[in-house]
C-alpha positions, -999 to +999 in steps of 0.1 A: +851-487+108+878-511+108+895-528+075+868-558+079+840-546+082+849-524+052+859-551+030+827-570+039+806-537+031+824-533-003+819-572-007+778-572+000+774-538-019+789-560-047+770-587-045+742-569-041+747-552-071+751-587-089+720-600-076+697-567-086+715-567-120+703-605-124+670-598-114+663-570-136+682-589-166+658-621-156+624-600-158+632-582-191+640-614-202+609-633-188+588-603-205+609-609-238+598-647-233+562-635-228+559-616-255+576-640-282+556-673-273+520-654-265+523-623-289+548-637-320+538-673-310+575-682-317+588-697-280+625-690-272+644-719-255+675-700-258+660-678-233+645-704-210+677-720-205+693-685-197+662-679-170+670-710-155+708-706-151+706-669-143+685-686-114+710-703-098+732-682-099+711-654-083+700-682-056+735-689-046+750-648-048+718-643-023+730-677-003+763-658+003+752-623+010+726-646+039+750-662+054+777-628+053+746-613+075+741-644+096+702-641+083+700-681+077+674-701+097+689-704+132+676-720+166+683-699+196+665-711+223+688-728+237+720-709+229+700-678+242+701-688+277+738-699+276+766-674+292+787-654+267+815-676+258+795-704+254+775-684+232+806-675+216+819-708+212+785-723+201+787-696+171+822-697+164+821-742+162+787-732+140+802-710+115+837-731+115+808-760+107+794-741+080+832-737+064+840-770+062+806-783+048+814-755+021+843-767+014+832-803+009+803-795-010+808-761-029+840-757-038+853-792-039+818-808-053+815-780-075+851-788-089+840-822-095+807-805-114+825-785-132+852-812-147+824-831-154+805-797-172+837-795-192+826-827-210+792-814-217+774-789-242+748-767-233+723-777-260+704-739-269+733-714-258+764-739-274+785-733-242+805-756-222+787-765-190+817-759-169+808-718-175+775-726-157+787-750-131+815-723-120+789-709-098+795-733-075+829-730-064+828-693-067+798-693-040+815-716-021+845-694-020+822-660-011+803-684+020+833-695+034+847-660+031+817-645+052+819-673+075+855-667+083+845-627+085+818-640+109+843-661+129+866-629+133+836-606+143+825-626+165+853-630+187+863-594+179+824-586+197+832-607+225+874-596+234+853-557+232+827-568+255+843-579+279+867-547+282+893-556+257+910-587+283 
């Protein structure tokens, strides 16, 4: 196993392990939620707000560790019947797309959300909203790191098909 794929095992065992830890943590908590508005009949917000951001945050770890496995939607019919390299250079311009749209929107947008999260209070948890918005950027990062892992796979696939020339 080369150092790559490696350090892309090691990074989807971690995220994996962040997105079961935030699932578990979001059903105790949704039971805790359960039990305090139906059985105490004393509703948390607190919690709500925490369910909601430990959402997001799950959503967009799981976005990452989709697009490190190349699982997202993707239309092959026509790609399919293409030769190799044209295959190759259809996946490569794909994921180089995918980079550069994460760039604009994750990591720079989410620096924007964030500055503008560093101005605001989280109402029930008394946090700055930066420390929610950071998701962003950081999932930005970890999507444009598997894309770029993608990028070298996939040419490092094609150079060893076709005998290493």
């Amino acid at each position: 196993m080369s150092r790559l794929q490696r350090f892309k095992t090691l990074l989807n065992r971690m995220l994996e392990g962040v997105c079961a830890v935030l699932l578990a943590f979001m059903t105790l908590l949704t039971a805790y939620q359960v039990f305090m508005r139906y059985v105490l009949k004393s509703p948390s917000t607190m919690s709500e707000d925490i369910l909601s951001y430990s959402f997001v945050w799950l959503s967009l770890f799981a976005t990452a560790l989709v697009f490190g496995e190349r699982d997202h939607m993707n239309l092959t019919f026509f790609t399919d019947k293409a030769s190799k390299k044209v295959q190759l250079l259809l996946s490569v311009f794909s994921e180089s797309l995918i980079i550069i749209v994460t760039f604009i929107i994750f990591i720079f947008g989410g620096k924007g959300f964030m500055a503008v999260g560093g101005m605001q209070m989280s109402p029930t948890l008394g946090i700055s909203m930066d420390w929610i918005y950071v998701i962003l950027p950081v999932s930005g990062i970890l999507i444009a790191l598997y894309n770029m892992i993608n990028v070298m796979e996939l040419i490092g696939n094609y150079i060893k098909d076709q005998g290493g020339n």
